[in-house]
N, C-alpha and C positions, 0 to 999 in steps of 0.2 A: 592723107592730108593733102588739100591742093596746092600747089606750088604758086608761090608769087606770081601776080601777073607783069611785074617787074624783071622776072627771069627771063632771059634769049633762051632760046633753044641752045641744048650742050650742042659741042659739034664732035663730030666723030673720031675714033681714032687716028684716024688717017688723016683728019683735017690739023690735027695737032702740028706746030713745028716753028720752026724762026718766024716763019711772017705773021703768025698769031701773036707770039711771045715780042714784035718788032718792041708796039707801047709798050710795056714793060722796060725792054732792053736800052730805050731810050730814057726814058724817065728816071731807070734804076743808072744809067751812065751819069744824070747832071747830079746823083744823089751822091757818087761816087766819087764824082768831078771836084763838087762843095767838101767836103771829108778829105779826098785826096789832100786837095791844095791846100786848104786851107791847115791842116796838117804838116806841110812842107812850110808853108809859110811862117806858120809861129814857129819850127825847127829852126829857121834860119833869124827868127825876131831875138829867138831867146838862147841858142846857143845850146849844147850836147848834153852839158850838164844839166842846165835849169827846165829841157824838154819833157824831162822823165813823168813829171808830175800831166803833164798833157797830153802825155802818151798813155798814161793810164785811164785819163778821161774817154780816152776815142774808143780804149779796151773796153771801159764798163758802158758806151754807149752802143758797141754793136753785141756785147753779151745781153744788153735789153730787149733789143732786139729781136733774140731767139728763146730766152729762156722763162722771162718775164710771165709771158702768158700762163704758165702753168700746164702748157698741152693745147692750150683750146684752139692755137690758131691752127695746129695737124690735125685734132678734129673737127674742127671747120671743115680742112680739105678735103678728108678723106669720107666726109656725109654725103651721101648721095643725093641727088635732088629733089626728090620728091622729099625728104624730111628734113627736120628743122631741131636745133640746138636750146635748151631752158634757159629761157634770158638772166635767169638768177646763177647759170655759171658763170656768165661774164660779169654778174654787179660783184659776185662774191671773193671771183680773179683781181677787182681794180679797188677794193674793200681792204685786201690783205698789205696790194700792193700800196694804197696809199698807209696804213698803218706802220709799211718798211719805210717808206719816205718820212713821215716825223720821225722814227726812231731814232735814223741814221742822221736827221739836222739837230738832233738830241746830243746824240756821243759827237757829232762836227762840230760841234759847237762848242764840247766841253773839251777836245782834243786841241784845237787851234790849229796854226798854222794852215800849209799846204795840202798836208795830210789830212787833219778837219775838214778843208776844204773839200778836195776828192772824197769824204764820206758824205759831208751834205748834199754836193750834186749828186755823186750818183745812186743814191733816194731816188731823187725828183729824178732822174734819167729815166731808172729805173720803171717809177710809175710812168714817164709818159712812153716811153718804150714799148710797154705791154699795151696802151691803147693802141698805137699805130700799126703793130703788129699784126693784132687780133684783126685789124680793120681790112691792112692789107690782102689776109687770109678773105675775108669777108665777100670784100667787092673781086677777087679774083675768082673765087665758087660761084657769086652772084655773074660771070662772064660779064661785068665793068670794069673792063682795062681800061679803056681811055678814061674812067673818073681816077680810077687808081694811078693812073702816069700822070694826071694833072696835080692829084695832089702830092706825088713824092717829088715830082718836079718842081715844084711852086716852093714848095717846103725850103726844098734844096739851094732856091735861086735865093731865097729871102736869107736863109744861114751862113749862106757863103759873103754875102754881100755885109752882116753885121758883124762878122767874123772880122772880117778886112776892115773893116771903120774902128772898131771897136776895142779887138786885142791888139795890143800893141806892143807887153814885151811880157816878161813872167808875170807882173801884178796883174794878168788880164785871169790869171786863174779861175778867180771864181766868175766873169765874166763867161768863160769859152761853159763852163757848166752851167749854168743859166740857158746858154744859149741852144745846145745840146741838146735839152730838155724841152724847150721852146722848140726847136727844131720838128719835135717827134709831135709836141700835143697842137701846133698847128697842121702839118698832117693828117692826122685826125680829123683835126675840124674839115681841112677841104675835104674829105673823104665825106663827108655829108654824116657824119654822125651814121658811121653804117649798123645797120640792124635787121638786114630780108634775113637773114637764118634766123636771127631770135626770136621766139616768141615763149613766151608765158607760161602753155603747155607743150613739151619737146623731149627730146632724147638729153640725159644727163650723162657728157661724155668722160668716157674712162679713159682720161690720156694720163693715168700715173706713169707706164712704164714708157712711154712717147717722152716724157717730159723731163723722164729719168736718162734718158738714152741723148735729148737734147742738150743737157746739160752735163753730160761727158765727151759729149762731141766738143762741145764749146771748151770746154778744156783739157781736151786733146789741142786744140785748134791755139789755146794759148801760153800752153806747158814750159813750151819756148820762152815765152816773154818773163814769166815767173822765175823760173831757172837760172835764165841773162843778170837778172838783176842781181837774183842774189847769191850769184857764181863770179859775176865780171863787172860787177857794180852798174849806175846809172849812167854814166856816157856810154856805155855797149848798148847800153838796154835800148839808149836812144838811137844811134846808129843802127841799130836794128829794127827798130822798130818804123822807122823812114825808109829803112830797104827793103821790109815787107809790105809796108806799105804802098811802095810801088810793082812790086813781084807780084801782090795779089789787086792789084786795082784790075785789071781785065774781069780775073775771074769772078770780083765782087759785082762786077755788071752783069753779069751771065748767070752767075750760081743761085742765087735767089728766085730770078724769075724759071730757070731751067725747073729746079726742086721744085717750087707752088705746080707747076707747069705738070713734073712728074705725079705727083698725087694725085693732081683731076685725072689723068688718064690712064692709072692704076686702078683709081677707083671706079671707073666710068668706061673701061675696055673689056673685050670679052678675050685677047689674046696677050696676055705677058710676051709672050716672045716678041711678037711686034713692035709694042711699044717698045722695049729695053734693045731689041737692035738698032730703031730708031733713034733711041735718046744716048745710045752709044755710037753710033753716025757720031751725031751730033757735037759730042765733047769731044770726042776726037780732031774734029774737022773745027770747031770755036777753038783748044784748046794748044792747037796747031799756032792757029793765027795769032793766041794771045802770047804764046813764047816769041814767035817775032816780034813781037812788039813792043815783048820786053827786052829782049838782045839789043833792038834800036835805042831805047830809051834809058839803057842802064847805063850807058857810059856819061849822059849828058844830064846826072842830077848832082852831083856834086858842082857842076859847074851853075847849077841852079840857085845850092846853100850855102856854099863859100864853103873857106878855112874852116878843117876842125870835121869835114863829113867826107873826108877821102875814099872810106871803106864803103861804102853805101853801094856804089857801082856794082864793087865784087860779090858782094852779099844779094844785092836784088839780082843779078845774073842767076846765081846759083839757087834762089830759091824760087825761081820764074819757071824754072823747069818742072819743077812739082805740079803746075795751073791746071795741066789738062785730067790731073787726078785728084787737086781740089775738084775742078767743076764735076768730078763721075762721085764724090763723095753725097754730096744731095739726093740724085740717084737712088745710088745705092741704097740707102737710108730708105727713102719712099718705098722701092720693093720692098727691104724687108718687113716696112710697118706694113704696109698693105695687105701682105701677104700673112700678117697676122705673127709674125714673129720678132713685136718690140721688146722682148726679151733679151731674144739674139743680140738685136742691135745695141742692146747695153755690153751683154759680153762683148760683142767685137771691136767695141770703143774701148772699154777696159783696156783690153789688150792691146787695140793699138798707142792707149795713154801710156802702158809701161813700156812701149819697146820705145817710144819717143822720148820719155823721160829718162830712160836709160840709156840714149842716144846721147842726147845734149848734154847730159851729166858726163857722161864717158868722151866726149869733146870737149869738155868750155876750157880748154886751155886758150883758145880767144875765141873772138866773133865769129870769123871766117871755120873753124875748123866745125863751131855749134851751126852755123849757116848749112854746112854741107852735112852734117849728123842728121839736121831736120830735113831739111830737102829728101834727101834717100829714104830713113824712114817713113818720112809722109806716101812715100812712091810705093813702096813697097806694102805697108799697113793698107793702106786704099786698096791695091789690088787684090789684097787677100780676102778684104770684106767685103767685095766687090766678087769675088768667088763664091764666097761662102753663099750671100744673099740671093743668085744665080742659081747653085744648084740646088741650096734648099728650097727654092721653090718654083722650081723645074724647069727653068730656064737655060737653052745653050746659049752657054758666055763666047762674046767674038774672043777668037785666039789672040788679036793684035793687044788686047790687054795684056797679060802676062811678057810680049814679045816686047813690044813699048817698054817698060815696069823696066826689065833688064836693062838696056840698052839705056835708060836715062839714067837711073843708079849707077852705071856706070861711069856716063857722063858727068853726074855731078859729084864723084869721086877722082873725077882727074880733075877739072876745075878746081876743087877743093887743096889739090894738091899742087896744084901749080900758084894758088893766086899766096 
């Protein structure tokens, strides 16, 4: 089949690296920027207690995100360019997904409250989640990054900006999911209504076990926040969830475009080792920078939210150190699907969901003690799958992983013990 005459030429593996990935890294920063703040900001409008409800909105707006699509936006990535995608995967993907979105303004509507609330938006999150998703997989296969940094930028500047006018104290509830949602299906729209992979007649992709693997990732990733709550109640959950939200703002800028980034050049390399020593370079040396940058800015957000978020410093400290093992988790993940073993990658999620859950469980005598149970876990679980995914498919793993792995878990166990 001939390829778009809308396609650049791929570029090679060697051409792969930060200065390709820059559009991305910028667009994916004001995306991070708008969420970051605007997330501190109603912290600070609405207070520890009444956060909780807010904070589970931001939870169910980046699980749309990933999980929404059903697989299709990893095999997007992982199609190689001369072939192309059955456009009735994606009608029958946003078909399901809006049938979830009435359901849940169905039961929101008959539950009430706040709770209502948080079931109706996140429906509509939900569904627009899975468009912007799928699109961003899209134009990034289609090699249009500058359409895709204009529209997650644009998106971003417009969300942050009705955020700020618009919520103003806990009644902004069901405003901030409204806007959430909006968020994600303007997005889209700038994204030009993307469609170069779809056509008509296409490969119908088998992303069960992809989509199965993404969604134990996703709660691996939020085990923690479930736990907090219903371990240490709702002012934990919020102070934590404000101090992860700063511990991982670097690596939300990074780890998205790095992952799309690792797929094309998995799928589209004739040397695994190359590329994975490269993109292990890489988190290393991003993942370096983003722990400075959270050691600087941990001490100065309490003085950001006022009375009542004292713990937040100590908490985004200690879990700031984990970054550079988030950012190798996307990675990791792409080898192993690439390599044909989305299997694996469910087991190795698995396991890492129960060593973390049985981390925070075996701490939640407060924040600080579940802050440092997650941080280590995360350090250690990463490096393991991060092995596994390595040698099962024959690649020599850098040593400084494992040597790193120690030497933080360490770290965030004296931390842990001192604060």
């Amino acid at each position: 089949m001939a390829t778009s005459p809308i396609l650049r030429s791929r570029p090679s593996g060697a051409e792969f690296g930060l200065r390709r990935l820059a559009p991305l890294v910028v667009s994916r920063g004001f995306d991070q920027f708008a969420l970051g703040l605007t997330s501190l900001l109603l912290a600070r409008r609405t207070g520890t207690e009444a956060f909780a409800p807010f904070a589970t909105l931001y939870i169910v707006y980046a699980l749309s995100g990933q999980v929404a699509d059903g697989g299709l936006a990893f095999a997007v990535l992982r199609t190689p360019s001369v072939d192309r995608v059955r456009r009735s995967s994606r009608m029958i993907r946003t078909g399901v997904n809006l049938g979830a979105a009435i359901v849940a303004s169905v039961v929101g509507q008959s539950i009430g409250g706040s709770v209502g609330t948080v079931v109706t938006a996140s429906g509509w999150i939900w569904l627009a989640g899975s468009l912007s998703y799928v699109g961003r997989a899209t134009l990034q296969w289609a090699d249009l990054k500058p359409r895709l940094a204009r529209a997650e930028a644009g998106s971003a500047l417009v969300f942050f900006a009705l955020v700020v006018a618009f919520v103003r104290d806990a009644d902004g509830l069901a405003a901030l999911g409204f806007l959430l949602a909006g968020k994600n299906l303007l997005e889209f729209v700038l994204q030009g209504l993307p469609s170069q992979i779809f056509e008509r007649v296409g490969n119908v992709p088998r992303a069960g076990a992809e989509w199965v693997g993404q969604l134990v990732t996703y709660a691996v990733a939020n085990i923690d926040y479930l736990l907090i709550g219903a371990l240490l109640g709702p002012v934990a959950l919020s102070v934590y969830a404000v101090g992860f939200r700063l511990a991982s703002a670097f690596s939300s800028v990074v780890a998205s475009p790095l992952t799309r980034s690792a797929f094309v050049q998995y799928a589209n390399s004739e040397s695994l080792q190359a590329v994975n020593d490269r993109i292990v370079r890489q988190v290393l040396m991003i993942g370096t920078v983003g722990v400075a940058v959270t050691v600087v800015g941990a001490p100065l957000l309490p003085l950001a939210l006022g009375p009542g978020w004292e713990g937040t410093s100590r908490i985004t400290l200690i879990l700031g150190l984990a970054l550079p093992w988030r950012l190798l988790l996307g990675p990791t993940v792409a080898l192993g699907i690439s390599t044909g073993r989305a299997r694996s990658v469910i087991v190795w999620e698995l396991v890492r969901f129960v060593v973390l859950a049985a981390a925070v469980t075996l701490f939640a005598t407060d924040v600080i003690a579940v802050a440092g149970a997650a941080a280590g876990a995360t350090i250690a679980s990463i490096a393991w799958s991060h092995h596994r995914a390595t040698r099962g498919s024959g690649v020599v793993s850098s040593p400084l992983v494992p040597a790193l792995s120690v030497v933080a878990v360490g770290v965030v166990a004296v931390l842990t013990v001192l604060s």
